[in-house]
C-alpha positions in Angstrom: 40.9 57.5 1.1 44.7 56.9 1.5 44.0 53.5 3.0 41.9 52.2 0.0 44.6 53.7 -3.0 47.4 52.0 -0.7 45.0 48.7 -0.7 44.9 49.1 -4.3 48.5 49.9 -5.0 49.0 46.6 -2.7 47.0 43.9 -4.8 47.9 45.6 -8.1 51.3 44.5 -6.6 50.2 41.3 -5.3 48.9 40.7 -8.8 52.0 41.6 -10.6 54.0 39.1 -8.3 51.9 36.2 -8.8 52.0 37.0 -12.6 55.9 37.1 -13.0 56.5 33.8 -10.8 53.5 31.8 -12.7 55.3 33.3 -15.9 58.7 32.3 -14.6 57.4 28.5 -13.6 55.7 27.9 -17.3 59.5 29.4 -18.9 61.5 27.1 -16.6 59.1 24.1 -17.4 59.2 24.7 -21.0 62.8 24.8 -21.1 63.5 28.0 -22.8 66.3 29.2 -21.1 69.3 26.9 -21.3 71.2 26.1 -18.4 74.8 25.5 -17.7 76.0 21.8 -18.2 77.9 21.7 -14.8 76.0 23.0 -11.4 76.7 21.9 -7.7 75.5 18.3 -6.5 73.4 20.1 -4.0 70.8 20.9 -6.7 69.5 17.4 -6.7 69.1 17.4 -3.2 66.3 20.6 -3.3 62.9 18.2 -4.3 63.9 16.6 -0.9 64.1 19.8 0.7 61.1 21.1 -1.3 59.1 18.7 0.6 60.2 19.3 3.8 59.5 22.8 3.4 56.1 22.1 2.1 55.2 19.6 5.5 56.8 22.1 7.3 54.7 24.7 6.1 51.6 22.2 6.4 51.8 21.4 10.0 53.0 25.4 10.6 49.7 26.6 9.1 47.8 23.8 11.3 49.3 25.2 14.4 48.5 28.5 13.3 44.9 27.8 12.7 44.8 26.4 16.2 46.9 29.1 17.6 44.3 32.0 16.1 41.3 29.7 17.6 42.8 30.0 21.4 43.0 33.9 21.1 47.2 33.7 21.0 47.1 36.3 18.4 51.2 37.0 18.7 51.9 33.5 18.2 49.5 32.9 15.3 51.4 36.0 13.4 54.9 34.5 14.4 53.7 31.4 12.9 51.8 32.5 9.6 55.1 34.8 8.9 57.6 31.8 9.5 55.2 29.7 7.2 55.7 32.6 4.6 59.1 32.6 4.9 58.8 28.9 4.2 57.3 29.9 1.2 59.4 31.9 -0.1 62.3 29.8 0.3 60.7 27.0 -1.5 60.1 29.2 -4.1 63.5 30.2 -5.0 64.4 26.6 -4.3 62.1 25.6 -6.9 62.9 28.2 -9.4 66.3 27.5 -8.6 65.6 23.6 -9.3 63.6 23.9 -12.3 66.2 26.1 -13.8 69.2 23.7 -13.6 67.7 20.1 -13.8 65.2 18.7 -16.8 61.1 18.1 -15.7 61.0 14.4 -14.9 58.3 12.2 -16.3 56.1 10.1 -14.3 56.5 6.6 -14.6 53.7 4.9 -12.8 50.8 3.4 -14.8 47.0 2.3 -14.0 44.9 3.7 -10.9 48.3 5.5 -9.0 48.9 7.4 -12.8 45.4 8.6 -12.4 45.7 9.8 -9.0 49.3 11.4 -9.4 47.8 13.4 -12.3 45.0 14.9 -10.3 47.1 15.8 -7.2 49.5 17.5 -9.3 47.3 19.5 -11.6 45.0 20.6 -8.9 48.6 21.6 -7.1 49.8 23.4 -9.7 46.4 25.4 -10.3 45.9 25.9 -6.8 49.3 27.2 -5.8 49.4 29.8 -8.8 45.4 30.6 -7.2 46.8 31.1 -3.3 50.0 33.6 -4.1 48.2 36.4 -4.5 45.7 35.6 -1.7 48.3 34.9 0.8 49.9 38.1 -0.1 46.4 39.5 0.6 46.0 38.3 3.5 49.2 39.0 5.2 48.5 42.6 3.9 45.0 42.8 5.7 46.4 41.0 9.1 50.4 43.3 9.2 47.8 46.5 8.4 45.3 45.3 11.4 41.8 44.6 9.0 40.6 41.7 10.7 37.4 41.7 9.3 39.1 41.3 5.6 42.3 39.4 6.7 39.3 36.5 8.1 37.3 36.9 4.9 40.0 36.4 3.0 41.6 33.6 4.8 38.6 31.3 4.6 39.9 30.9 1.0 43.9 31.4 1.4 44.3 29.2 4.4 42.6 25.7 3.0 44.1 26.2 -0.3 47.8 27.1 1.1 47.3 23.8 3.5 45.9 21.6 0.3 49.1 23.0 -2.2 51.7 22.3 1.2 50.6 18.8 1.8 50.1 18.0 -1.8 53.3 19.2 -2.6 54.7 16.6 -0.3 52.4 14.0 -1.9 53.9 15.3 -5.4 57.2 14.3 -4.5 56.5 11.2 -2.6 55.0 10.1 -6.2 57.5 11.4 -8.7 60.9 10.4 -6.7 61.4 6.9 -7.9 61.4 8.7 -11.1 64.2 10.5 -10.6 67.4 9.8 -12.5 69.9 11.1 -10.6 
């Protein structure tokens, strides 16, 4: 009984999480807080960075997979927690980003236009989808349910590899747009 109110406790916190950052994103995107005219240099750098972290995080979860696969249990949880980690980094990174510097607009036209459209709305859906089931499954692996941590991960793992390399793809597409 205590196992199932802590499970509920945990994705009613999960839940709440996922809420405030997807709240936080659509704020910063919209512009509604007003930023301060002068910021470090460094804060142009961070899309860069964002997509390192995200191929980091991609090729991270693929030895991960591969890790779980050959029975090195240890390793796979070292390298699922330093992907989260990852994660969470980028996350204040991006929050941090989108606070200080204005959305830029994407300049290319025909087929590419079409194609950077759908990679970055599926992105965007699918990473405000896979916070809360990450956070789920770390919960079922750290608190030993395998049989849930696997169920769940059959969803969290393709989509958190589809958002990390798309998120690289993202940036790839939208950098000659930058104007700084």
């Amino acid at each position: 009984m205590n196992k199932q109110i802590s499970d509920k406790l945990f994705f009613r916190f999960a839940l709440a999480i996922s809420i405030v950052v997807f709240v936080l994103v659509i704020v910063l995107n919209k512009r509604v807080l007003n930023p301060p005219t002068h910021f470090p240099a460094f804060i142009y750098k961070l899309p860069m960075l964002h997509a390192f972290i995200n191929g980091t995080c991609a090729i991270i979860l693929i030895f991960s997979l591969r890790a779980i696969k050959q029975g090195k249990v240890a390793l796979h949880k070292r390298l699922n927690l330093t992907a989260f980690g990852l994660s969470a980094l980028f996350l204040i990174s991006y929050v941090t980003y989108h606070f200080f510097v204005p959305e830029t607009t994407f300049g290319g036209t025909g087929a590419i236009r079409s194609i950077y459209y759908f990679i970055l709305i599926t992105h965007i859906i699918l990473a405000a989808i896979v916070l809360p089931l990450i956070l789920i499954s770390f919960w079922y692996g750290l608190n030993q349910n395998i049989a849930k941590h696997k169920r769940i991960v059959r969803f969290s793992y393709p989509i958190w590899l589809y958002v990390a390399i798309t998120g690289v793809l993202v940036y790839l597409l939208i950098s000659p747009y930058y104007s700084f």
